[in-house]
N, CA, C and O atoms as a GROMACS GRO file, in nm:
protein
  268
    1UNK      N    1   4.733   2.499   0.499
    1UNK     CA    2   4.682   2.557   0.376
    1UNK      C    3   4.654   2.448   0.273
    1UNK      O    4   4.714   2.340   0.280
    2UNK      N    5   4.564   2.475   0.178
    2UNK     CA    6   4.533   2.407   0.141
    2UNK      C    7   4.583   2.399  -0.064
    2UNK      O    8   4.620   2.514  -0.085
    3UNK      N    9   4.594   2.332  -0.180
    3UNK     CA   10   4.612   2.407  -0.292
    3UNK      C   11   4.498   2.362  -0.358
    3UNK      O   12   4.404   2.297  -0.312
    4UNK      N   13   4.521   2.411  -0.489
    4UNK     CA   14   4.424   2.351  -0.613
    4UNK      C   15   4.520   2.345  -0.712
    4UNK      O   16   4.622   2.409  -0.739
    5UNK      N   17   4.445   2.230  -0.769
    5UNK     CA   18   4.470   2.178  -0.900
    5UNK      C   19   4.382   2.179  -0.993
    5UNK      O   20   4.271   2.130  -0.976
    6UNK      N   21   4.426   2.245  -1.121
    6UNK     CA   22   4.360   2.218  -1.217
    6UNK      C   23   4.373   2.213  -1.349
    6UNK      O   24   4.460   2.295  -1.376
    7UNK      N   25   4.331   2.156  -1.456
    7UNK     CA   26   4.350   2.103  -1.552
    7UNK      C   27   4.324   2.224  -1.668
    7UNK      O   28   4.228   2.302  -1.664
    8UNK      N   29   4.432   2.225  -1.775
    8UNK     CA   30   4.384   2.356  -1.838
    8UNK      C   31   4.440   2.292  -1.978
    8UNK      O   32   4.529   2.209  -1.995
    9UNK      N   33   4.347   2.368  -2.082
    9UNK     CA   34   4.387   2.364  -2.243
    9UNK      C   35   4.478   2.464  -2.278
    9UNK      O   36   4.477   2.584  -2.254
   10UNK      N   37   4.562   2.390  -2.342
   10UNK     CA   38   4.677   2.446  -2.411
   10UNK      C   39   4.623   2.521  -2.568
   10UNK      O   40   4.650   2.456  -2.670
   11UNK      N   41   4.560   2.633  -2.581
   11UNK     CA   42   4.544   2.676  -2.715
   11UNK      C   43   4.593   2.647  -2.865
   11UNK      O   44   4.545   2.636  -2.978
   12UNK      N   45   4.711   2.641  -2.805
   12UNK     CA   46   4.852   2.612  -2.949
   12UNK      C   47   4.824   2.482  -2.996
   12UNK      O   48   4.826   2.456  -3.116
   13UNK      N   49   4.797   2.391  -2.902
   13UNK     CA   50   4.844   2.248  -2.940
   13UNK      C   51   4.728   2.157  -2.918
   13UNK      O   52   4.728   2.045  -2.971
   14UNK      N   53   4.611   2.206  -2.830
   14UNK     CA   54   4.480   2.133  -2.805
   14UNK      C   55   4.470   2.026  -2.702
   14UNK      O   56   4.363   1.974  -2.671
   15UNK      N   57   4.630   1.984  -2.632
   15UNK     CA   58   4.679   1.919  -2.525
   15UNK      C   59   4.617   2.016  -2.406
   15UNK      O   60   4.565   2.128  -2.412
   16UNK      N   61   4.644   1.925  -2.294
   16UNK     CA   62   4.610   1.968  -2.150
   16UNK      C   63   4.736   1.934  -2.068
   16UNK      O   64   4.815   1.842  -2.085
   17UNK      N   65   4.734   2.059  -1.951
   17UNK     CA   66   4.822   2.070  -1.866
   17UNK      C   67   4.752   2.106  -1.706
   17UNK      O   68   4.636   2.144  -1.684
   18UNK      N   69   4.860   2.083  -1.609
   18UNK     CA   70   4.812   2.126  -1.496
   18UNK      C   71   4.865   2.237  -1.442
   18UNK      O   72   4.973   2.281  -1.482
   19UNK      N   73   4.797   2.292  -1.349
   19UNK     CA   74   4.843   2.421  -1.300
   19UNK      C   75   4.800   2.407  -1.097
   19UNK      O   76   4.708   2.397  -1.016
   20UNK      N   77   4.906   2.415  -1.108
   20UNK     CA   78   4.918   2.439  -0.919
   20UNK      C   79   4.921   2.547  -0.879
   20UNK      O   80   4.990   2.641  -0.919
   21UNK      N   81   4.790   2.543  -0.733
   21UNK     CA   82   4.813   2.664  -0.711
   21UNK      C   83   4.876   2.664  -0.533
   21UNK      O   84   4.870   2.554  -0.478
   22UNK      N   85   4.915   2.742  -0.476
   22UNK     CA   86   4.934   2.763  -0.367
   22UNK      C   87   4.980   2.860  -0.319
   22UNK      O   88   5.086   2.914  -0.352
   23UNK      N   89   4.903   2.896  -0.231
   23UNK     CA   90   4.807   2.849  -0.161
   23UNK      C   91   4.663   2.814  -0.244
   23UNK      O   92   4.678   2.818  -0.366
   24UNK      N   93   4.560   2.788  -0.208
   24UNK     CA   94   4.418   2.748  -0.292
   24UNK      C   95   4.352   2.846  -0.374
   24UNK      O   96   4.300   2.839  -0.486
   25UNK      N   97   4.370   2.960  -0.271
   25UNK     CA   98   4.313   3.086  -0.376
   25UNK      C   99   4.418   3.200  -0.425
   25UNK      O  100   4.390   3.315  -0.458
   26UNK      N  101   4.546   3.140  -0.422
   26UNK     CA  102   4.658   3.225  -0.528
   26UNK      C  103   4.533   3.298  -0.667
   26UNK      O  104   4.420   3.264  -0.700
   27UNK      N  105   4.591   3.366  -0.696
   27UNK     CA  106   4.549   3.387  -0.888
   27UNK      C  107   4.645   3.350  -0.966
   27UNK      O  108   4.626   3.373  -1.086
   28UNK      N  109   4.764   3.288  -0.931
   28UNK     CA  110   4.846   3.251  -1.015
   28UNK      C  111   4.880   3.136  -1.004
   28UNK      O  112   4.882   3.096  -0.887
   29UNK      N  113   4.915   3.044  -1.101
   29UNK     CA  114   4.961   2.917  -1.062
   29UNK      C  115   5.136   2.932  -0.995
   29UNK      O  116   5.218   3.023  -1.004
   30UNK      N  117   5.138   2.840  -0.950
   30UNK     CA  118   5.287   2.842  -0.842
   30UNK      C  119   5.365   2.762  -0.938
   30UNK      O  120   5.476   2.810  -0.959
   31UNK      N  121   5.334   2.631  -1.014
   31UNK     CA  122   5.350   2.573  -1.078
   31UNK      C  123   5.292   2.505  -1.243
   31UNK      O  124   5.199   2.424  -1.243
   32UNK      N  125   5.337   2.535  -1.332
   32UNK     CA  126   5.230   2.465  -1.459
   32UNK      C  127   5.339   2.282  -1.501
   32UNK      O  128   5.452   2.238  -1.479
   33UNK      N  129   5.206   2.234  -1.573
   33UNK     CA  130   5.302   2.091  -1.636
   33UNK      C  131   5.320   2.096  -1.763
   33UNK      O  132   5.221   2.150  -1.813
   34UNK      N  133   5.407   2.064  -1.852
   34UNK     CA  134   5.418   2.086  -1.957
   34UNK      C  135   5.240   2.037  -2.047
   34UNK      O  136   5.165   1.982  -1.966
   35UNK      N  137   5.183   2.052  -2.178
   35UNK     CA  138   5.066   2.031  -2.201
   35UNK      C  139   5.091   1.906  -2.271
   35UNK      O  140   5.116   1.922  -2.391
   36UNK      N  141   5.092   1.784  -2.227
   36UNK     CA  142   5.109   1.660  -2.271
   36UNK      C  143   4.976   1.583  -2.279
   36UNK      O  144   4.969   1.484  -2.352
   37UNK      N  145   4.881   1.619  -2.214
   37UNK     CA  146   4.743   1.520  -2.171
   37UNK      C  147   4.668   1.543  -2.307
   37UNK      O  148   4.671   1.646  -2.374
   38UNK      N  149   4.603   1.432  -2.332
   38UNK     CA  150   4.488   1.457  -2.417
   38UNK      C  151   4.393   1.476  -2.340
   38UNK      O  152   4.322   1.545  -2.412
   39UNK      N  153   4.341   1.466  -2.246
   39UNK     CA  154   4.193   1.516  -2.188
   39UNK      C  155   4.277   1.542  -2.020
   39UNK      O  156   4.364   1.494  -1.946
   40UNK      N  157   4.160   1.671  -2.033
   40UNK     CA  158   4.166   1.728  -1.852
   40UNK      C  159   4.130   1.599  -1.765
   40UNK      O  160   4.144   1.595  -1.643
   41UNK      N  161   4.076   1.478  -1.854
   41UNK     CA  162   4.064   1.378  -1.726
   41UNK      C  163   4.174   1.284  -1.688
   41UNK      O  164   4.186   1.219  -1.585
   42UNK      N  165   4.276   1.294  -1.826
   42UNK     CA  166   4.408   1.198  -1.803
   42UNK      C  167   4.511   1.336  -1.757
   42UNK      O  168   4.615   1.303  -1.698
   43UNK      N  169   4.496   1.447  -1.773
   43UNK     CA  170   4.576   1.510  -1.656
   43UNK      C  171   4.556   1.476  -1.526
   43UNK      O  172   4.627   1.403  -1.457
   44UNK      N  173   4.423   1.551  -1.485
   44UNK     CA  174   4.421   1.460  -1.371
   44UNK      C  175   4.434   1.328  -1.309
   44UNK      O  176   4.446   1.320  -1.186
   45UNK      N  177   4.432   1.246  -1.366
   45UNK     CA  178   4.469   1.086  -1.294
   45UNK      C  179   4.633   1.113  -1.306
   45UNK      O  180   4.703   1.080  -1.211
   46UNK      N  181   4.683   1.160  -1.400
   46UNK     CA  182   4.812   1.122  -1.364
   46UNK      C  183   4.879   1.218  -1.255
   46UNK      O  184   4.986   1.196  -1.197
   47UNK      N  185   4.807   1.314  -1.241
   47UNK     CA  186   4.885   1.410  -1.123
   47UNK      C  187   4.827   1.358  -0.980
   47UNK      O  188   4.862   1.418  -0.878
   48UNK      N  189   4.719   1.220  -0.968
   48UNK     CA  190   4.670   1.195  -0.878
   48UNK      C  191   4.767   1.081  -0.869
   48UNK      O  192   4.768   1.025  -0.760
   49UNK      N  193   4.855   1.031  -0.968
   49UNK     CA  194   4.930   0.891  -0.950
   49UNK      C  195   5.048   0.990  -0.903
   49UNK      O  196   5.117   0.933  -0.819
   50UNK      N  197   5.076   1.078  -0.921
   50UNK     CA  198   5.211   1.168  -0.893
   50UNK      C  199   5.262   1.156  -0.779
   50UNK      O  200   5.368   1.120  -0.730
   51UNK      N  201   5.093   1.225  -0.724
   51UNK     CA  202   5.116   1.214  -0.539
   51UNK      C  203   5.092   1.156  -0.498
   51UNK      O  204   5.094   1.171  -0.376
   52UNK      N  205   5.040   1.018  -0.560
   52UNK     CA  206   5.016   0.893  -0.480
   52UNK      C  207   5.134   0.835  -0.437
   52UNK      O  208   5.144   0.780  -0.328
   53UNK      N  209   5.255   0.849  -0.546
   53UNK     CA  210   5.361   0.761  -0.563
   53UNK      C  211   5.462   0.877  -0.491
   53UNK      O  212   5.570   0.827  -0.459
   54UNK      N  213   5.456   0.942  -0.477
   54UNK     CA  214   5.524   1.046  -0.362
   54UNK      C  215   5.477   1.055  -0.218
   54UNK      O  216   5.546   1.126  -0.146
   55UNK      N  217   5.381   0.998  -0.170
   55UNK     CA  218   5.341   1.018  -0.070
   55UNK      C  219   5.350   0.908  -0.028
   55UNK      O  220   5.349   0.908   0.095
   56UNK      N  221   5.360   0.802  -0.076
   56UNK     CA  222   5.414   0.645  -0.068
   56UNK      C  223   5.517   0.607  -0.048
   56UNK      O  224   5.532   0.523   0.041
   57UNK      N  225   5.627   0.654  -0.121
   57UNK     CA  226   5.737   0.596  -0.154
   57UNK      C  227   5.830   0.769  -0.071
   57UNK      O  228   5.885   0.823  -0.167
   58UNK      N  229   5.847   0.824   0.011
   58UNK     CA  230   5.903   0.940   0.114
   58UNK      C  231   6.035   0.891   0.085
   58UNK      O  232   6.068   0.776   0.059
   59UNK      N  233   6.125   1.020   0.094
   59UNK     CA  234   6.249   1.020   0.046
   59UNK      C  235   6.328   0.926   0.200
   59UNK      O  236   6.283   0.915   0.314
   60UNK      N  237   6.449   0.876   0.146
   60UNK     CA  238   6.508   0.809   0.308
   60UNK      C  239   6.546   0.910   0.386
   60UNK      O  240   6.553   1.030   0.360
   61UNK      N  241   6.574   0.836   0.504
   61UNK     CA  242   6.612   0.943   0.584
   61UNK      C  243   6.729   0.928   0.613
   61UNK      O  244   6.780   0.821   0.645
   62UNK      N  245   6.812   1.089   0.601
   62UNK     CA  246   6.960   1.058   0.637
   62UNK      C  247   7.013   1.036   0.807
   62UNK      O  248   6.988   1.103   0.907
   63UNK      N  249   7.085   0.928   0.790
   63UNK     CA  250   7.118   0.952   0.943
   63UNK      C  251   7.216   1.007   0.995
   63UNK      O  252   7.330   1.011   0.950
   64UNK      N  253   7.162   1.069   1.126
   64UNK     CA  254   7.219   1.184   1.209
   64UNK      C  255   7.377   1.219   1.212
   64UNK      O  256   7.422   1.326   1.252
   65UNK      N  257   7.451   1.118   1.165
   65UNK     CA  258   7.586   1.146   1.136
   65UNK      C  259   7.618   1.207   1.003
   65UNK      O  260   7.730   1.256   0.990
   66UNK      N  261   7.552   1.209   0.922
   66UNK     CA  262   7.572   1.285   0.786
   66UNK      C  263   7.514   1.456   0.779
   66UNK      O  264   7.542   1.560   0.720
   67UNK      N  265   7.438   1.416   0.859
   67UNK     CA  266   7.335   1.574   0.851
   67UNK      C  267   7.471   1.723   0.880
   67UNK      O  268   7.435   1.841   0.881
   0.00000   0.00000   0.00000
């Protein structure tokens, strides 16, 4: 499956936030970010550094004697 992301205005405050969806065509977001961005375009880069640096850096792995 696949999600979407997308960048949304915060009314109150004129900041931007993101909203996750998942699956892609939910109607609801699964997840929102707090509205910190000044533009839907620095939301997005930073939720693209998010999962860059998560998909990079994978949690360790415990070994089989702890599990």
């Amino acid at each position: 499956m696949l999600l979407r992301i997308e960048p949304f205005e915060d009314p109150q405050t004129g900041r931007y936030a993101i909203a996750i969806h998942y699956p892609a065509d939910a109607e609801r977001p699964l997840v929102t970010t707090a509205a910190r961005y000044k533009s839907a375009a620095a939301a997005e880069q930073d939720m693209i550094a998010i999962l860059s640096a998560a998909a990079n850096n994978p949690p360790p792995v415990e070994p089989p004697n702890r599990r």
